[in-house]
C-alpha positions in Angstrom: 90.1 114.6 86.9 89.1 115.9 90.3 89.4 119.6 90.3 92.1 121.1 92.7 89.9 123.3 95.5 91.9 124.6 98.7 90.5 127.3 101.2 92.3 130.0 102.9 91.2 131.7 106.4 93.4 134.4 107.0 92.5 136.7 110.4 93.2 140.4 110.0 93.7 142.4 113.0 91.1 144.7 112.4 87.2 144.2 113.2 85.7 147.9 113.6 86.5 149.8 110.8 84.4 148.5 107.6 86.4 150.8 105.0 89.8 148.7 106.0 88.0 145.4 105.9 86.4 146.0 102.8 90.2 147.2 100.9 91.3 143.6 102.2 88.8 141.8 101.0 89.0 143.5 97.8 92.3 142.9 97.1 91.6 139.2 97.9 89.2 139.2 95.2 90.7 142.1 92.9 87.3 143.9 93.4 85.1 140.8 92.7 86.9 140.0 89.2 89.3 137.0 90.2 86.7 134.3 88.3 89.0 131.8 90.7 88.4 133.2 93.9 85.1 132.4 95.7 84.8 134.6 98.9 82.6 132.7 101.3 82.7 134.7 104.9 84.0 137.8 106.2 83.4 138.1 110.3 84.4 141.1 111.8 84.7 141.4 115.3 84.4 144.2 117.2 85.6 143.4 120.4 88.5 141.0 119.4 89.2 143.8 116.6 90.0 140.9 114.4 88.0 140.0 111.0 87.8 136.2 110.2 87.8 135.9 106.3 87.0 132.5 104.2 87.6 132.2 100.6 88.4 128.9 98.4 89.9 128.3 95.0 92.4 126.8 93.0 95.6 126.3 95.4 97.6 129.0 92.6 94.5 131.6 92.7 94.3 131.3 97.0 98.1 131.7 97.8 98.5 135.4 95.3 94.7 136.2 96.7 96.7 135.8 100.0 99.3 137.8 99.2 97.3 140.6 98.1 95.2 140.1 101.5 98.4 140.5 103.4 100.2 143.0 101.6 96.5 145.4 102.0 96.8 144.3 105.1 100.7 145.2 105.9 99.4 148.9 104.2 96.7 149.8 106.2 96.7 148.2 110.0 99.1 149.6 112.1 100.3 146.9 115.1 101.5 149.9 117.1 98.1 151.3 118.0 96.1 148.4 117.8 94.0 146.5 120.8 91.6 144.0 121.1 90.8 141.0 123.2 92.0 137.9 121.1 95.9 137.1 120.7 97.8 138.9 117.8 100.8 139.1 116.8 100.5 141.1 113.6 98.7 143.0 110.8 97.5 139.3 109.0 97.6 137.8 112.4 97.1 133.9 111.4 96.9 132.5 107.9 96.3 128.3 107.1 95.6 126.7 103.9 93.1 124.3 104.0 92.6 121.6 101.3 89.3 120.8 100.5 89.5 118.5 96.8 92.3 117.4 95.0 95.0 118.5 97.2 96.9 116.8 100.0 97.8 118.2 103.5 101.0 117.9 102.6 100.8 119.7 99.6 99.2 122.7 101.2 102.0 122.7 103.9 104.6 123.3 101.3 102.2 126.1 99.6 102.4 127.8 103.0 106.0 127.3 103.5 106.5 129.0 100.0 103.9 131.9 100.6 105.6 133.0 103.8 108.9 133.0 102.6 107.3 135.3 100.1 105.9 137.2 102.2 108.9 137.9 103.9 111.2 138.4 100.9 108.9 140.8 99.5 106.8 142.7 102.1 109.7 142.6 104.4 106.8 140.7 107.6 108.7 138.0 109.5 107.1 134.6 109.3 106.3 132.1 111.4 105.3 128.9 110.4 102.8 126.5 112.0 100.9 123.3 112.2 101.4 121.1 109.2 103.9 123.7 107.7 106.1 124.0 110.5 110.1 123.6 110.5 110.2 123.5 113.7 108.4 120.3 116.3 107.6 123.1 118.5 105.7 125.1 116.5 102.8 123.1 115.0 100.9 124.6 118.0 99.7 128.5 117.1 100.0 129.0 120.6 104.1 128.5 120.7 104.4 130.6 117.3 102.4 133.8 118.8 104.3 133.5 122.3 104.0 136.7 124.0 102.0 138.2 121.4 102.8 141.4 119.0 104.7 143.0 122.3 107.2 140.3 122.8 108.6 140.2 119.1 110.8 142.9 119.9 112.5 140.4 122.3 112.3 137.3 120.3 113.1 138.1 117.1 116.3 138.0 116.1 117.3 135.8 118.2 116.6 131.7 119.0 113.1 131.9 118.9 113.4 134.2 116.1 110.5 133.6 113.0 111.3 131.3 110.2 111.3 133.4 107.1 112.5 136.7 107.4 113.8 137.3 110.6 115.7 140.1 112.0 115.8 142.3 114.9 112.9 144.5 115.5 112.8 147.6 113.8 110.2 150.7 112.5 108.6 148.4 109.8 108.2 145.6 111.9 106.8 147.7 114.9 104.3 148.8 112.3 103.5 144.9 110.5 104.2 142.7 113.5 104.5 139.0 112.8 102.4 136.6 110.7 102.0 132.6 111.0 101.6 131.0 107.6 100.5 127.5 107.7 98.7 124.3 106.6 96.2 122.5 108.3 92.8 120.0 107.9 89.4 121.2 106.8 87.5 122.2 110.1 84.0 121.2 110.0 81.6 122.9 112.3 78.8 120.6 113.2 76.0 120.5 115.9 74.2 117.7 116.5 70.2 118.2 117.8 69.2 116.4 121.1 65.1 115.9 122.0 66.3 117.5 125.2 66.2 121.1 127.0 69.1 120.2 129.3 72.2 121.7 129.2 73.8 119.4 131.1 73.0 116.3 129.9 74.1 117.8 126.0 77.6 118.5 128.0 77.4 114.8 129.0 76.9 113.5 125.8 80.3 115.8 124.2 82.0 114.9 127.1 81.4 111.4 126.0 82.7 111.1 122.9 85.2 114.6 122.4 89.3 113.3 122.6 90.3 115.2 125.5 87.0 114.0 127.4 86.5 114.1 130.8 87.7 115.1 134.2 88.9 111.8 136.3 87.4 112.1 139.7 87.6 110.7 142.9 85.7 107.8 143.4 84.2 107.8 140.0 81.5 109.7 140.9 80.5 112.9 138.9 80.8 115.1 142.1 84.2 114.0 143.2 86.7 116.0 143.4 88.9 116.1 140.2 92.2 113.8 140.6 95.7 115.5 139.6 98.5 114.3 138.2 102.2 114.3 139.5 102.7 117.9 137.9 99.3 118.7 139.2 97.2 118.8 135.8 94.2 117.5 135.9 94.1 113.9 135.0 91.6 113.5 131.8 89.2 110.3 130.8 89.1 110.4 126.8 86.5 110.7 124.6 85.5 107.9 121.9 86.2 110.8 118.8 89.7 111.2 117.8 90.4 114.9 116.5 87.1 116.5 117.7 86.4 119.5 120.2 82.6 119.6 121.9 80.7 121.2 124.1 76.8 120.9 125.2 74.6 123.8 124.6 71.1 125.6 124.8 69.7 127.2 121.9 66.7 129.8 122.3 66.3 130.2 118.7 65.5 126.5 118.1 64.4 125.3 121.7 66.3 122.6 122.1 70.1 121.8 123.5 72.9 120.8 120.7 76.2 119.2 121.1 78.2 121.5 119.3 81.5 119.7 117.7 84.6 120.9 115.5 85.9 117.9 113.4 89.5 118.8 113.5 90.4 115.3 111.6 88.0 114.1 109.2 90.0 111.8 107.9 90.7 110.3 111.4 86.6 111.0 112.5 84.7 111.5 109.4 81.5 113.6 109.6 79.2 110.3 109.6 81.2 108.4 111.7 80.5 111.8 114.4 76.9 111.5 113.7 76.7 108.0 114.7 79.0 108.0 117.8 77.3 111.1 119.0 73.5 109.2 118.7 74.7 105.9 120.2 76.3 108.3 123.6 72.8 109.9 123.5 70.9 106.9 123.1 72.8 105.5 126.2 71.7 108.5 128.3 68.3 107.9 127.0 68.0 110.9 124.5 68.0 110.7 120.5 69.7 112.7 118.0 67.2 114.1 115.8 69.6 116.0 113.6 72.3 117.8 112.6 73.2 121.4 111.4 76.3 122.0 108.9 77.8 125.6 110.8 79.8 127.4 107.2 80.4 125.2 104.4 81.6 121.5 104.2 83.8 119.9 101.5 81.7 117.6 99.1 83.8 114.7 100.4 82.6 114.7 103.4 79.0 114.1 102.2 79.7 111.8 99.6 81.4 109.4 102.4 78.2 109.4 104.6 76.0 108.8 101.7 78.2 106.2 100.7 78.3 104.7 104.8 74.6 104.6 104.9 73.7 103.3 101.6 76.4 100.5 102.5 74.7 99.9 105.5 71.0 99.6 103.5 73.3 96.8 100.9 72.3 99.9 98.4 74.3 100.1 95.2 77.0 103.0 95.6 77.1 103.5 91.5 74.3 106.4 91.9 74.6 109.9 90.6 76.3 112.3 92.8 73.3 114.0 93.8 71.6 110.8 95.2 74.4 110.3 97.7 74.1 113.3 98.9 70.4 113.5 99.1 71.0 110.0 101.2 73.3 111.4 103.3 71.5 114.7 104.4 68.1 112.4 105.2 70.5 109.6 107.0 72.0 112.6 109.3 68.5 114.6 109.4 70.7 117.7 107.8 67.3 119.7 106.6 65.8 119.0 110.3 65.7 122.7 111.0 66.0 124.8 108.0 66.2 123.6 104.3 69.7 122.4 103.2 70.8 123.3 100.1 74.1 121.8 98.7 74.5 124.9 96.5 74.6 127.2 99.6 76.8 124.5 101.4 78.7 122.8 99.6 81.9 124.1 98.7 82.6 122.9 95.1 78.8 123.4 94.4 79.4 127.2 95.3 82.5 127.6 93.3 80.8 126.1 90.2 77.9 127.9 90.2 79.9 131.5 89.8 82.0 129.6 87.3 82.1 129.2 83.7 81.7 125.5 84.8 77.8 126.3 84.4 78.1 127.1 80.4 79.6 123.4 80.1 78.2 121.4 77.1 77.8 118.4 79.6 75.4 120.7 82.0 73.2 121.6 79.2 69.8 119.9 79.0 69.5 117.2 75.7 67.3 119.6 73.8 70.5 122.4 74.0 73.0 120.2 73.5 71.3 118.8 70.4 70.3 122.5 69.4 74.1 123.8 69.6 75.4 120.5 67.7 72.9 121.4 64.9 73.4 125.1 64.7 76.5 127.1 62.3 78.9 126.6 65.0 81.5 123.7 64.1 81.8 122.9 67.8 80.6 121.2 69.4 81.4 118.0 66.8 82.0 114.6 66.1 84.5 114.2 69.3 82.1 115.3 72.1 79.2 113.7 70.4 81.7 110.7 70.2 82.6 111.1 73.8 78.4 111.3 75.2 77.7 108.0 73.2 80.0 106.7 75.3 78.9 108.4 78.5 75.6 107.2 77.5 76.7 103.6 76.8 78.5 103.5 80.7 75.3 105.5 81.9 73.3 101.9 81.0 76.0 99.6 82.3 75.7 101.4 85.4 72.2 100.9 85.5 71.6 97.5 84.9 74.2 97.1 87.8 72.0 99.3 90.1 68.8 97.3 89.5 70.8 94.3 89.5 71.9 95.3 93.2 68.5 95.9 94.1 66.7 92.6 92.6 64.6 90.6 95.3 66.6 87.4 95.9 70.0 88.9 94.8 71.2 90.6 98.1 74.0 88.5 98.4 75.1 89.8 95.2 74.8 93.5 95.9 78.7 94.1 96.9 79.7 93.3 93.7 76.4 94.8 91.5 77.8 98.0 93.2 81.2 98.0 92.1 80.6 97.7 88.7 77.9 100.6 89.0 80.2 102.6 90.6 83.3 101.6 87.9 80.3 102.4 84.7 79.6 105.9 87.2 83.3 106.7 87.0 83.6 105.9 83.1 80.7 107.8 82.3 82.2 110.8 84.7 85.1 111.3 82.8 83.1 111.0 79.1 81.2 113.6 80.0 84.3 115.7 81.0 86.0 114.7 77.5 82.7 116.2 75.7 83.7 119.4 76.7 87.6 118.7 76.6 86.8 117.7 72.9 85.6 121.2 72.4 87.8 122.7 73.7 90.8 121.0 71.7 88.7 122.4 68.7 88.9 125.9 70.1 92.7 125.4 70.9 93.6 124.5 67.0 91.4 128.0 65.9 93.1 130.1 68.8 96.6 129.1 67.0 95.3 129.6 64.0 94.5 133.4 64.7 97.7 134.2 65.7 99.7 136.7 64.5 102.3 135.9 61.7 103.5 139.2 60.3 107.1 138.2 60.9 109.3 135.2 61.1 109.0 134.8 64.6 105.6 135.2 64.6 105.0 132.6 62.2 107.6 130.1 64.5 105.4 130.7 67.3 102.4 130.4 65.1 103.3 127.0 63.3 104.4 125.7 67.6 101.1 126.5 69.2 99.1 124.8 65.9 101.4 121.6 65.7 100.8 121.3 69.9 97.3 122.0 69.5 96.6 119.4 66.8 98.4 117.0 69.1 96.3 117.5 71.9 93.4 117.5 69.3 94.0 113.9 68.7 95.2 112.5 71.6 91.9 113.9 73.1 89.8 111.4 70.9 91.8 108.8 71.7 91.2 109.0 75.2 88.0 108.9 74.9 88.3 105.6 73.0 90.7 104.6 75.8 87.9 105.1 78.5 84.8 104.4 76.5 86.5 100.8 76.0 86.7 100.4 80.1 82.9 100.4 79.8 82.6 97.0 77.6 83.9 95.6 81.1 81.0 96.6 83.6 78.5 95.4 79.9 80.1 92.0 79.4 79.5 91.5 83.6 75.8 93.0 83.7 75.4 90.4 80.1 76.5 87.6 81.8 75.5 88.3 85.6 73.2 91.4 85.6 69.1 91.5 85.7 67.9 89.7 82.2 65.0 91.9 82.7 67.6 94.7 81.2 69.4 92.3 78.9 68.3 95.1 75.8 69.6 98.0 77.8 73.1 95.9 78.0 72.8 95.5 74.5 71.9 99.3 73.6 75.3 100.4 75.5 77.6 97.7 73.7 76.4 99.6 70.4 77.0 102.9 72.1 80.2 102.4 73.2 81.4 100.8 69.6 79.6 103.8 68.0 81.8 106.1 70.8 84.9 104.1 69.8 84.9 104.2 65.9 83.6 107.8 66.3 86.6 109.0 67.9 88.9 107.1 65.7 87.8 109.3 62.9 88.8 112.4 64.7 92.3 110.9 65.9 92.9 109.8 62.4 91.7 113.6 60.7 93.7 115.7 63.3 96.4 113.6 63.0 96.8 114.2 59.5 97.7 117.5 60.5 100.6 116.8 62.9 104.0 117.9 61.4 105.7 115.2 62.9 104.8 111.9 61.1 106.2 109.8 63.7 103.5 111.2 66.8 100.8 111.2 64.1 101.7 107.3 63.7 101.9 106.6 67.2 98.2 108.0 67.8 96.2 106.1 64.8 97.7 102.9 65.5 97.0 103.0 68.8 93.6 103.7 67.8 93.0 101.2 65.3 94.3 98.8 68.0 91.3 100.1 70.2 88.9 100.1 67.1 90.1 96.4 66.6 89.6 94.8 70.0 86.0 96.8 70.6 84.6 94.7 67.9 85.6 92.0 69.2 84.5 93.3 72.4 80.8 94.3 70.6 80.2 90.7 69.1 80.8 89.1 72.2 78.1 90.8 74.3 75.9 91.1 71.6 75.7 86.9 71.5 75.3 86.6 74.8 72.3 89.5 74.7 70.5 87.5 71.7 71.1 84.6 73.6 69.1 85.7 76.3 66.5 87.5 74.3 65.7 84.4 71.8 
C-alpha cells in the first residue's frame, strides 16, 4: 500500500528574529523528535518579515505539527507591531496542505477545513479558508481571503465578509493573532528549464510561449505594437500552450546561461515531462535547445516515475523495471544532473522521509547476506511467513524478468506493449511481497506485545486475552495474503511460458516453484496461528480459504511446468 505523504507550507509573519523562528519550527517538530515529521526548508525573509517553512509527513502527523506551528506562532508574534513588505493578515499568515502520495486533493481540503475550525475553537484565531478548502466560490483566491490585509479585519470581521471559522468582532486577542487562511491546494513544483542561450529575451519568449496566461495581444500582430484592451480596458491576453503553469525568462550569472523559470501549479493537468517537452519544442522553434533542467526544492516521486515511464514508452521500453531505473531514465531523458549532480535522496520527497525513518531497518532493505544472517540467528523473527512471503517476491521478480527481455527481443517490438504489462503486473506482485516480509514480522511481534501485557487483575487479563485473540487474527490473515498475491504471479509465469523469450523458459520454470513453495509455506503459518484463534468459526474461515489457494496453485504449478519441459526437451 502506497504510503500516505502530504506537505504543509505554512508562512509565519516573522523573518528577522532567529530565536522566534527557531520556537516555531521546534514546535513543528517537538524539538526534532516527531519520527513523522520531515522538515525540509525554513526561508526567512528579512525584508518581507515573513519565514517560509516546508515540512511533509503523514496527513495526521502534518495537521497537529501545524497546530503546534500556529499556536507558537499565536504566542510569540504580535500583529500589532509588526511590518514588512509582503501581504499579512496574521501571526501564521497562510497555511495549505499539499498532498504529495497517497492522498487526494480533496482529502487535504477537508484536513484544512477541520484544522482551522480547530484552530479557531481552540486558539481563539479566526479562519479563513481558501483554494481547494474554501466554502465560499470567492475565496479560492488568497488574494480575496487577505483583502485589506491585517488592518482591515477590524472592519470585516464580524460582519459579511467575516472569516469562516471563528469569527467575531475584532477585539484585544485578535488585534494581537490577526487572521489565518487554512487551505488545500496541488503540489507546486519549481522547475527551470536550461536554454544554450545568453538572451534574456528570447528565454521570456519561449515562457511566453507556452505559460497559460501567455502573451500580450498587440496591434497588428507585431511584437512592438501597442497592447490591445478589452471593453473594461484589461489588457487582452494570447494563451500559452501549458495549462496551470507560471513562467518567466531569465539570466543566471552563476551558470552563464538564461533559464525559463516555470511553477507547475497543476501537474496533474501539465505533468513535469509533458513541461519539459513543450518547453524544448517552443525553443526549438526559435532556434535554441533545451539542454536541461533543474528541480528548484523537492518534487513528489510521482512526478518522476511518470516521465520515466513517458520516455521509456516512447523508446517501446518495458515499464516493469525497478523503481530506481525509471527514475534514472527520467533524470537523463530531462538532463536533470546537467548542472549539478542530482540525487533522488536529496530530492525526492519520499526518498527523504525514508531515509530518517525506521523504513531503513526494514527486513526487505537488508542485503541477502543480512537477511539470511538474521533468519539464522536466536531471534524467532524473522520466520517461515516473511521467508514464505520473499519466495514469492522472488518467484514475481523472474516473471517480471522474462517479461522485460521478452520486450526487448530483436524481432518482438510489436509485442513490447503487452511484454510490459505483465512486467509491470510481476513488479507490482513482487512490491507488495516484499512489503508482507516485513508485515509478517511484524504480526509475530504483535502476538508477543499481547502476550506481555499486564494481567494482575480481571480486567487486565480481558484486555490481555482481546489484544492476543486480534493479534493471532491478523497473524494469520497476514499469511494468507501473501498466498493471495503470490498466486497473482502464476498469471504473468503461465504468459511469459507460453509467449515469453524461450531463451528464459528455466527462469519461468524456477518462479512457478517459488511461488508454490511461497504458497504452501504460508499455508502452514495460516493453519498454526489459526489454531490459536478463540473463535473457531474465523479460524475456519482462514484455512479453508487457504487450502482453496494451496489447491488451485498446484494445479497452477503442473501446468507451467509442462509447458516449460516442453520447451526444454
Amino acid at each position: 500500500m502506497e504510503k500516505r505523504i502530504i506537505e504543509c507550507v505554512p508562512n509565519f509573519s516573522e523573518g528577522r528574529d532567529p530565536v522566534v523562528i527557531k520556537a516555531i519550527t521546534d514546535a513543528i517538530t517537538l524539538d526534532g523528535k516527531d519520527e513523522n515529521i520531515k522538515l525540509l526548508d525554513v526561508d526567512p525573509g528579512e525584508a518581507t518579515n515573513r519565514t517560509v517553512v516546508t515540512f511533509v509527513g503523514t496527513p495526521e502527523a502534518v495537521t497537529e505539527a501545524a497546530f503546534r506551528g500556529i499556536k507558537k506562532a499565536a504566542e510569540l508574534i504580535d500583529m500589532s507591531k509588526h511590518h514588512g513588505a509582503h501581504p499579512r493578515m496574521g501571526a501564521t499568515d497562510v497555511c495549505p496542505l499539499v498532498p504529495v502520495a497517497g492522498v487526494t486533493l480533496e482529502e487535504c481540503a477537508e484536513m484544512a477545513r477541520q484544522l482551522g475550525e480547530r484552530v479557531a475553537r481552540e486558539l481563539r484565531i479566526p479562519v479563513y479558508a481558501y483554494e481547494a478548502s474554501a466554502l465560499r466560490p470567492g475565496r479560492k483566491n488568497l488574494a480575496v481571503c487577505r483583502k485589506g490585509e491585517y488592518e482591515g479585519l477590524a472592519e470585516r470581521l464580524g460582519g459579511e465578509d467575516g472569516a469562516d471559522f471563528g469569527d467575531r468582532a475584532f477585539d484585544a486577542d485578535i488585534a494581537r493573532t490577526g487572521a489565518s487562511a487554512i487551505g488545500a491546494r496541488d503540489f507546486l513544483i519549481a522547475v527551470n528549464f536550461n536554454l544554450n542561450t545568453t538572451s534574456t529575451r528570447r528565454a521570456n519568449a519561449i515562457a511566453f510561449d507556452v505559460r497559460e496566461k501567455g502573451r500580450p495581444k498587440r496591434e497588428g500582430g507585431k511584437p512592438n505594437g501597442k497592447p490591445l484592451k478589452d471593453a473594461d480596458g484589461k489588457t487582452i491576453m494570447i494563451p500559452g500552450t501549458l495549462k496551470g503553469t507560471k513562467a518567466l525568462g531569465w539570466y543566471i550569472d552563476e551558470y552563464g546561461i538564461a533559464q525559463v523559470s516555470m511553477n507547475i501549479t497543476d501537474s496533474k493537468t501539465t505533468p513535469l515531462h509533458a513541461a519539459f517537452d513543450e518547453v524544448s519544442r517552443a525553443a526549438r522553434e526559435r532556434g535554441i535547445r533545451v539542454t536541461g533542467t533543474e528541480i528548484v526544492g523537492v518534487v513528489p516521486k510521482s512526478a518522476l516515475i511518470e516521465a520515466g515511464k513517458h520516455y521509456l514508452t516512447l523508446q517501446q521500453r518495458s515499464l516493469g523495471i525497478p523503481e530506481k531505473e525509471i527514475i534514472r531514465i527520467a533524470v537523463k531523458s530531462m538532463g536533470l544532473d546537467e548542472l549539478k549532480p542530482f540525487d533522488p535522496s536529496e530530492k525526492v520527497i519520499e526518498y527523504m522521509i525514508a531515509a530518517d525513518s525506521k523504513e531503513t531497518h526494514r527486513l526487505a532493505s537488508r542485503s541477502l547476506t543480512d537477511f539470511a544472517d538474521e533468519t539464522a540467528s536466536e531471534s524467532p523473527a524473522p520466520g517461515g511467513g516473511s521467508i514464505s512471503a520473499y519466495m514469492g517476491a522472488l518467484g514475481a521478480a523472474l516473471g517480471a524478468m522474462v517479461a522485460n527481455l521478452s520486450a526487448h527481443k530483436p524481432g518482438w517490438d510489436d509485442q513490447w506493449k503487452m511484454f510490459s504489462d505483465y512486467a509491470e503486473k510481476g513488479r507490482s506482485i513482487l512490491d507488495r511481497l516484499m512489503a508482507l516480509v516485513d508485515e509478517d514480522t511484524a504480526a509475530f511481534n504483535r502476538i508477543m506485545a499481547a502476550i506481555g501485557m499486564p494481567k494482575a487483575t480481571d480486567q487486565e487479563k480481558e484486555l490481555r486475552a482481546q489484544a492476543l485473540e486480534e493479534a493471532t487474527i491478523y497473524a494469520a490473515q497476514v499469511p494468507l495474503r501473501t498466498m493471495q498475491t503470490a498466486y497473482e504471479a502464476f498469471d504473468v509465469l503461465e504468459a511469459m511460458a507460453r509467449e515469453g523469450n524461450p531463451n528464459s523458459i528455466s527462469d519461468v520454470g524456477v518462479g512457478a516453484l517459488a511461488i508454490r513453495s511461497a504458497i504452501l509455506g504460508a499455508q502452514l503459518n495460516v493453519r498454526i496461528n489459526a489454531s490459536g484463534i478463540k473463535n473457531r468459526e474465523t479460524a475456519q474461515e482462514l484455512t479453508e480459504a487457504a487450502e482453496e489457494i494451496a489447491a488451485y496453485a498446484a494445479s497452477r504449478e503442473d501446468a507451467i511446468l509442462n509447458i516449460v519441459n516442453e520447451v526444454i526437451d
